[in-house]
KOLLO-838731 format. One line per 10 residues: number of its first residue (from 1); their letters; for each residue z, x, y negated of N, C-alpha, C. Coordinates in steps of 0.02 Angstrom, whole numbers. Example, Ala and Ser with C-alpha at 12.3 -4.5 7.8 and 13.67 -1.06 7.14 Angstrom:
2
1 = AS = 390:660:284:390:615:225:390:660:165  354:642:112:357:684:53:394:645:-2
***
This chain:
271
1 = XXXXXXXXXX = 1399:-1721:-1129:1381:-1702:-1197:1341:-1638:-1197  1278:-1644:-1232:1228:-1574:-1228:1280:-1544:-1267  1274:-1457:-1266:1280:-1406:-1297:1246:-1405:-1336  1295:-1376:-1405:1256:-1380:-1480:1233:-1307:-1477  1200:-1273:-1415:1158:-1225:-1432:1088:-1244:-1416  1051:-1204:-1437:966:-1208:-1415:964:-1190:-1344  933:-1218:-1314:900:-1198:-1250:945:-1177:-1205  999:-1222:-1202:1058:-1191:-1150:1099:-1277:-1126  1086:-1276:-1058:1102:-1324:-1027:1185:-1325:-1033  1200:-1396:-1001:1261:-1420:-1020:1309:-1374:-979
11 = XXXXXXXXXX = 1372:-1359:-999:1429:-1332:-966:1443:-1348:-906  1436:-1411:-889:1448:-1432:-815:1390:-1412:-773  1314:-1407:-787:1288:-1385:-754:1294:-1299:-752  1313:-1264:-779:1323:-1203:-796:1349:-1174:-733  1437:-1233:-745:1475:-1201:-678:1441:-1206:-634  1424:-1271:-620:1397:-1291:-533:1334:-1241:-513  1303:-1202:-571:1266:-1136:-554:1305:-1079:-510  1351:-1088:-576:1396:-1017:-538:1416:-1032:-471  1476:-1080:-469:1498:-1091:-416:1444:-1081:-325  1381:-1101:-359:1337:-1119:-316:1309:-1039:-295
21 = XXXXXXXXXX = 1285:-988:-337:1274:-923:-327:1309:-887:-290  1411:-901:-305:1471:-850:-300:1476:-878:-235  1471:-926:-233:1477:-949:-142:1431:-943:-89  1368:-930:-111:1328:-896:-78:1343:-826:-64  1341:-799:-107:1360:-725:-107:1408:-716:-55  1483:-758:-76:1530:-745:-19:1525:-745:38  1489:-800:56:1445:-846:129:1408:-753:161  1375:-727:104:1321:-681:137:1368:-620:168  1415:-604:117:1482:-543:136:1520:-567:183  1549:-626:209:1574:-649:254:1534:-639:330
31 = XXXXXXXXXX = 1481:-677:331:1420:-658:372:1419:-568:380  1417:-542:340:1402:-453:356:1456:-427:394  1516:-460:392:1572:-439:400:1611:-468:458  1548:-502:493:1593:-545:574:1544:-539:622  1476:-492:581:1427:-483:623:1374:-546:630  1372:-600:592:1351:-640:614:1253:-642:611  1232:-592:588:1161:-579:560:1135:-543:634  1159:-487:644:1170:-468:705:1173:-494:757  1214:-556:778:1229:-563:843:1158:-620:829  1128:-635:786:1094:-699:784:1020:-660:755
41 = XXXXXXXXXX = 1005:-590:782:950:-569:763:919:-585:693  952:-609:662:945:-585:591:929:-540:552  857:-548:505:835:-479:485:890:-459:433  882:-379:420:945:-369:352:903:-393:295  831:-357:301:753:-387:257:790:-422:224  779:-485:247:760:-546:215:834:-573:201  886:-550:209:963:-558:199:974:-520:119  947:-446:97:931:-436:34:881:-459:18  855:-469:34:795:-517:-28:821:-596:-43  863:-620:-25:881:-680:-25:951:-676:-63
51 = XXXXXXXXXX = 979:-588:-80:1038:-586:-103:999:-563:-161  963:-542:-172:911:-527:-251:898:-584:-266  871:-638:-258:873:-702:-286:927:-727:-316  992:-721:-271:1042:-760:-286:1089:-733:-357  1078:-643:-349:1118:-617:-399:1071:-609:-464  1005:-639:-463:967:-630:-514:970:-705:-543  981:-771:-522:1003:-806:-539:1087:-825:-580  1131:-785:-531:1195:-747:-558:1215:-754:-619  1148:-700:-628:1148:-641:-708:1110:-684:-750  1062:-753:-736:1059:-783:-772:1085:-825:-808
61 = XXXXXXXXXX = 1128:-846:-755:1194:-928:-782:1258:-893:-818  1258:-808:-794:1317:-783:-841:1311:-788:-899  1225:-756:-928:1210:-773:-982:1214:-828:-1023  1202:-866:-986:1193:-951:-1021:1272:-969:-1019  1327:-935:-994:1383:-965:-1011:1409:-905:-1062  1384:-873:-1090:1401:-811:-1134:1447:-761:-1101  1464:-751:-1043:1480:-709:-1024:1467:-636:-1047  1518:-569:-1038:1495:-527:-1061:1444:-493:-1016  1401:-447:-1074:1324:-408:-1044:1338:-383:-998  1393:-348:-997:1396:-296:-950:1385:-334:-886
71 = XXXXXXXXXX = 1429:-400:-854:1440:-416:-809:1360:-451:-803  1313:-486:-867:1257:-503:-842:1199:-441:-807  1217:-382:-830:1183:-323:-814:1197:-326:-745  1256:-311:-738:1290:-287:-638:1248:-340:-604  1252:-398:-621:1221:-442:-578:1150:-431:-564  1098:-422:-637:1044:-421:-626:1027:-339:-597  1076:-295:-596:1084:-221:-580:1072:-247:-474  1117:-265:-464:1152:-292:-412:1074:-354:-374  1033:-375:-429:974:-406:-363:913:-351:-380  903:-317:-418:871:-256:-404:867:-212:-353
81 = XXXXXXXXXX = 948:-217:-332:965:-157:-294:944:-186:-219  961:-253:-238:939:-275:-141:885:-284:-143  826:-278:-201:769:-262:-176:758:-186:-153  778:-150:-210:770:-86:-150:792:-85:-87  853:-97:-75:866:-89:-1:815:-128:63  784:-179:24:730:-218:79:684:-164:83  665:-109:28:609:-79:33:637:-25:74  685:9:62:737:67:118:690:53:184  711:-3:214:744:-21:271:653:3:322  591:-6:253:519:0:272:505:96:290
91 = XXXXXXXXXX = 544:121:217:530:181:200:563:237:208  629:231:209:685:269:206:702:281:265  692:338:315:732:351:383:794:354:373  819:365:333:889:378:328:935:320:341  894:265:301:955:194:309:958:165:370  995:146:361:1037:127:418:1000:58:466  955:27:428:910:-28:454:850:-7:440  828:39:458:764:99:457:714:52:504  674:-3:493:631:-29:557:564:-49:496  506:30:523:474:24:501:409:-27:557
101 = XXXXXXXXXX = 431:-86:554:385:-122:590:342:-187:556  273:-194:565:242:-246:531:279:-312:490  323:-330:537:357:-388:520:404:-379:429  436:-316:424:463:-281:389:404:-242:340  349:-227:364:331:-202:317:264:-268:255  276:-303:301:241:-362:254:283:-386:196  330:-386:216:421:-424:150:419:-373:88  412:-303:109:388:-255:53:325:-248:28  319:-327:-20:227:-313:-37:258:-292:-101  171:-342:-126:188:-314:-228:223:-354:-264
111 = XXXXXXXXXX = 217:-405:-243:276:-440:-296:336:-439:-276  362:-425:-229:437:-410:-213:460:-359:-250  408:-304:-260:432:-256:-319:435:-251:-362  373:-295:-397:391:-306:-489:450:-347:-477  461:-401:-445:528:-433:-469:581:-384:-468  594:-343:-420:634:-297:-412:641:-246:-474  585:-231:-496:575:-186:-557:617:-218:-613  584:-291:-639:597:-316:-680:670:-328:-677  706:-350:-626:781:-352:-628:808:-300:-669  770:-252:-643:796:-179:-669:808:-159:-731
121 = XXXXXXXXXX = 744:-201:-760:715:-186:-838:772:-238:-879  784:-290:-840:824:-334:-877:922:-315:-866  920:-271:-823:985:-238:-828:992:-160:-874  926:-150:-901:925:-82:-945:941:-28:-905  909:-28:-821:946:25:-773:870:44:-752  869:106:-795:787:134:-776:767:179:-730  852:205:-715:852:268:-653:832:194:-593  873:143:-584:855:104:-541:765:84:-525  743:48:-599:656:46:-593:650:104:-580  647:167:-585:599:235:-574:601:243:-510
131 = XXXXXXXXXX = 668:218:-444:682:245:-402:649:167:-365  635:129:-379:614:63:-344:531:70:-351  498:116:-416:434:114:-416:414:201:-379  481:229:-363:457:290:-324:443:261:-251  471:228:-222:470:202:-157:422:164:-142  407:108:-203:355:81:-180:290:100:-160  248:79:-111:169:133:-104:137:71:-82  51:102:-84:16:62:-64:35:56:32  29:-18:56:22:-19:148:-43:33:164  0:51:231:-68:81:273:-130:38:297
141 = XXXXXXXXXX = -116:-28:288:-152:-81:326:-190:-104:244  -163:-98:185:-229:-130:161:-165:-188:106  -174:-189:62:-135:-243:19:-114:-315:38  -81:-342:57:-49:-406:49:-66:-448:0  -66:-442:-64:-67:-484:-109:-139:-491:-135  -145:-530:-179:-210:-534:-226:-229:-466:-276  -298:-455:-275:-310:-388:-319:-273:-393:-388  -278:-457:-415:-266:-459:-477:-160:-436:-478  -138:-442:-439:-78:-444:-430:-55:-369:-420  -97:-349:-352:-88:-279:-360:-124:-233:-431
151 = XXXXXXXXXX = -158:-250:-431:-175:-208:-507:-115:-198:-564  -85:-250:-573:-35:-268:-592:16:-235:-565  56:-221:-509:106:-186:-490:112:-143:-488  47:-111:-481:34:-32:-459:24:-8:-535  5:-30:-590:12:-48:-647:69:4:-671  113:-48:-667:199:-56:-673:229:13:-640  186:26:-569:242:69:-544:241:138:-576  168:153:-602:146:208:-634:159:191:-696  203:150:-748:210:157:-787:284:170:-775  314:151:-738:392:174:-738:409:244:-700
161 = XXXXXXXXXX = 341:276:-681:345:345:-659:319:375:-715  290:370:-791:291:395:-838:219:414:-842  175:395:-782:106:421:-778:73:364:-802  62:369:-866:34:309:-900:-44:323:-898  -66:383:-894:-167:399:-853:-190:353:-811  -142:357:-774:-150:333:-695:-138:251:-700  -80:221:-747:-73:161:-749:-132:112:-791  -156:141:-835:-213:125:-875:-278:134:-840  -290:180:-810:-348:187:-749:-352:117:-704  -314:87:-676:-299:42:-664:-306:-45:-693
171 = XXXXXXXXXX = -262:-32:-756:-244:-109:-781:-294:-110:-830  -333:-56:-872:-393:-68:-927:-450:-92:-876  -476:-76:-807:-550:-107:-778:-496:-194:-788  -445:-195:-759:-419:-247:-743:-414:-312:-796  -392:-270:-868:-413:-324:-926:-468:-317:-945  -515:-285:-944:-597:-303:-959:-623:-365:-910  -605:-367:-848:-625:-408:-819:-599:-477:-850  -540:-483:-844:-509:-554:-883:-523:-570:-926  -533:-507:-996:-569:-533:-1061:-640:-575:-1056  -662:-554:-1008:-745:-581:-981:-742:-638:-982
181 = XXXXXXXXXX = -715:-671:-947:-705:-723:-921:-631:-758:-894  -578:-766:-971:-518:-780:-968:-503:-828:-914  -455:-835:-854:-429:-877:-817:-379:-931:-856  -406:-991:-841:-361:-1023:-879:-304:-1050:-841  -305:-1036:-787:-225:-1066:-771:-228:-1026:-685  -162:-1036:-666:-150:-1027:-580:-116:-948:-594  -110:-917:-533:-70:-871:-542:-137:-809:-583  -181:-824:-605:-225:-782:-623:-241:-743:-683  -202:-839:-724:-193:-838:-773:-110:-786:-809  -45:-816:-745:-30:-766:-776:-16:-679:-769
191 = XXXXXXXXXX = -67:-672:-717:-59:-618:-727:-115:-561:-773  -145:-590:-808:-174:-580:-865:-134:-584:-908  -82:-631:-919:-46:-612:-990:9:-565:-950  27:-538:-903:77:-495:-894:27:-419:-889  -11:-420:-892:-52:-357:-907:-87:-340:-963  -91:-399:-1005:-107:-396:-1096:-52:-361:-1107  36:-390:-1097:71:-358:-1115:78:-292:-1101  85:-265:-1021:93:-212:-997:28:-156:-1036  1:-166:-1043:-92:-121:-1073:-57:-99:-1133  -41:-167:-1178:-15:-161:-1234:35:-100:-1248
201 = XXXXXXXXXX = 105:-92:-1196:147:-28:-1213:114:0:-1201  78:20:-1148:60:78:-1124:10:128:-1180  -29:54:-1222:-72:94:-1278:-28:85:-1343  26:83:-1341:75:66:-1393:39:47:-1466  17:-23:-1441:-19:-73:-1458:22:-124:-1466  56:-126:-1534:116:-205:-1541:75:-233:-1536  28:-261:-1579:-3:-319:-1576:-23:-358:-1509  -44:-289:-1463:-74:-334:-1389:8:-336:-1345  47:-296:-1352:116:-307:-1315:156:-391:-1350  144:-398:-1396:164:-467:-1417:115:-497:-1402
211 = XXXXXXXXXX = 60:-508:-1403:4:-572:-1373:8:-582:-1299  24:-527:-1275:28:-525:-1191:99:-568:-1195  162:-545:-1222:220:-581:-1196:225:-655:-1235  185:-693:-1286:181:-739:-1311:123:-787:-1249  58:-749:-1233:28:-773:-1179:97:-816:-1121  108:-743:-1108:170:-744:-1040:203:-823:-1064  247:-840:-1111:282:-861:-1121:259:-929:-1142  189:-945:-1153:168:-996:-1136:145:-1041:-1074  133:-980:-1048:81:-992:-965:177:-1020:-948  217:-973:-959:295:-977:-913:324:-1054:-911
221 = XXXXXXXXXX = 317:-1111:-995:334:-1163:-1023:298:-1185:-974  243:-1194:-964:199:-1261:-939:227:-1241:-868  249:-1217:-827:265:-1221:-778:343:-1255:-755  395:-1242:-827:431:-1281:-799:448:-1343:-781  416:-1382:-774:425:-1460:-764:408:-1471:-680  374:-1415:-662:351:-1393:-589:385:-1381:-550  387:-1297:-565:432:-1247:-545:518:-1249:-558  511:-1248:-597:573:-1202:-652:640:-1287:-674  593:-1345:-673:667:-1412:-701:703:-1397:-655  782:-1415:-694:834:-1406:-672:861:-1364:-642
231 = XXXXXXXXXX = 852:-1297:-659:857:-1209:-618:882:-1186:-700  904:-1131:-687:921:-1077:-716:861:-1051:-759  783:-1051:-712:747:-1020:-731:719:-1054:-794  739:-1118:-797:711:-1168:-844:724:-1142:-928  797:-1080:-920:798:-1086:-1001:781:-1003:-1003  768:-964:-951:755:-881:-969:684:-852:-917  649:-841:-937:579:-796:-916:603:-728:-914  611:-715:-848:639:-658:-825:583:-613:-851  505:-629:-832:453:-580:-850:454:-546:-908  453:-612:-960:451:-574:-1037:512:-556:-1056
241 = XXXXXXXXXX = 561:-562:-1033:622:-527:-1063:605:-443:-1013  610:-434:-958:570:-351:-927:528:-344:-986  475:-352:-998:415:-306:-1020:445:-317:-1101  469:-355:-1143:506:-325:-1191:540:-284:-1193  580:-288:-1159:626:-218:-1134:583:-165:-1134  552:-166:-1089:498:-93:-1071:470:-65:-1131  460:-129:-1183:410:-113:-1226:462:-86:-1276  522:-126:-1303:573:-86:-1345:578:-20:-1310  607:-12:-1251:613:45:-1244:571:107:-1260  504:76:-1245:450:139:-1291:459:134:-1341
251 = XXXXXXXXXX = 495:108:-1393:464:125:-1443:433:78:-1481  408:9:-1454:352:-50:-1487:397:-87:-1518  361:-113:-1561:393:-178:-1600:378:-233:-1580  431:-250:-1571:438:-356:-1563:438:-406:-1623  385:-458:-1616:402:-472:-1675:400:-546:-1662  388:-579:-1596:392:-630:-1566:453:-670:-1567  484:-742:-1568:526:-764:-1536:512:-825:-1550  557:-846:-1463:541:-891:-1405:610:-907:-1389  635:-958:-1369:703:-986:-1335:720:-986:-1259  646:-959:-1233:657:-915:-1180:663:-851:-1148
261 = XXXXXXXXXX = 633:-809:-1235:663:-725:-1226:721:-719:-1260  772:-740:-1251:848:-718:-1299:854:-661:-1327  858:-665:-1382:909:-583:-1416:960:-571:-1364  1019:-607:-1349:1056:-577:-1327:1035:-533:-1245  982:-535:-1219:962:-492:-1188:916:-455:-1173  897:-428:-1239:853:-370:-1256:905:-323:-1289  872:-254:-1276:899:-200:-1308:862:-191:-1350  890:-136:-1383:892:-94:-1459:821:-69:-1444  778:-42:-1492:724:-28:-1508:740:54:-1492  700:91:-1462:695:147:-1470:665:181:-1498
271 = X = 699:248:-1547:660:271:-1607:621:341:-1559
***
């Protein structure tokens, strides 16, 4: 029997989320704890980045079973955090899996960090984004990703370091170009609407911060039948719920809604 809510899959698939996340998780702490990553040359890398997936999925199915915030926060707090630690392990002498070597420093590109950011943004833990976009830097070797992507991250990181000069220096050549000649689909497309939005706080511009996350949130629909059927991701857009956030948090008005940005996980407007 469907659930008589909007946009929220049935109860039985709910559990078999959870169940399916919490037993991973255990699987991964069990593993840390008999050595088994170790004796089997196992990167730690790619052991948090694979535990950021799982607890960002987590924090999604908690939601969808109404669980309380707090515990959807820890979770999405909790795959943030193992993205930082993937980035540690590049940057940080101190940690304890300190191997700044090619192999390791490719896993820390740009989109490993907006996701990482965005976890952040969607747990309302900004000391976390500030300290995930302090770490992040450009490679010595030259970007990994697509320009349009890094424009975009590097974007983000200078906007969660408060240097919004520097982030606009950046993402305004970046939407003139797109306005030119709009991309209509592929990852090109959306990262044009995730930088309509992002431009938008930054010029605390509602109007373009809602066209960017209404963009977002269309480009996000047509993908699930692809990507996203039968996942978690199918009923929440992690993207536009972050950059709402970001954008409440400045200060912008929302005036959008979608059955894939929930009220129940956005915060309060800041005056």
């Amino acid at each position: 029997m469907k659930s008589a809510k909007k946009n929220v899959p049935d109860q039985e698939q709910i559990d078999h989320w959870l169940k399916v996340n919490l037993d991973s998780l255990n699987v991964t702490a069990q593993d840390w704890a008999n050595g088994y990553y170790v004796e089997n040359n196992i990167s730690p890398q790619s052991v948090f980045s694979s535990d950021a997936v799982t607890y960002a999925s987590l924090g999604r199915t908690q939601f969808l079973n109404s669980d309380p915030l707090e515990q959807v926060h820890e979770s999405y707090r909790k795959a943030g955090s193992a993205v930082l630690r993937g980035f540690k392990i590049v940057y940080d002498t101190t940690d304890k899996f300190y191997e700044p070597e090619p192999k390791t420093l490719r896993a820390a590109h740009e989109a490993e960090f907006m996701e990482g950011a965005f976890y952040a943004l969607i747990a309302n833990d900004y000391s976390l984004a500030k300290e995930l976009a302090t770490i992040f830097r450009a490679h010595p070797k030259g970007p990994f990703m697509d320009p349009e992507v890094c424009d975009f991250c590097f974007g983000l990181k200078y906007t969660l370091l408060n240097d919004d000069q520097q982030a606009l220096s950046i993402l305004k050549p970046r939407l003139e170009k797109y306005l030119k000649k709009p991309p209509k689909g592929g990852y090109k497309r959306n990262y044009y609407t995730l930088t309509t939005a992002l431009t938008g706080i930054l010029e605390k511009d509602d109007d373009q911060f809602n066209e960017g996350l209404e963009m977002q949130l269309k480009f996000y629909k047509g993908q699930i039948p692809s990507e996203y059927k039968n996942t978690d991701e199918e009923f929440v857009c992690d993207k536009a719920v972050a950059l709402a956030n970001l954008g409440l948090h400045r200060g912008l008005n929302l005036t959008i809604e979608n059955d894939l940005l929930p009220p129940g996980l956005l915060i309060e407007k800041s005056q």
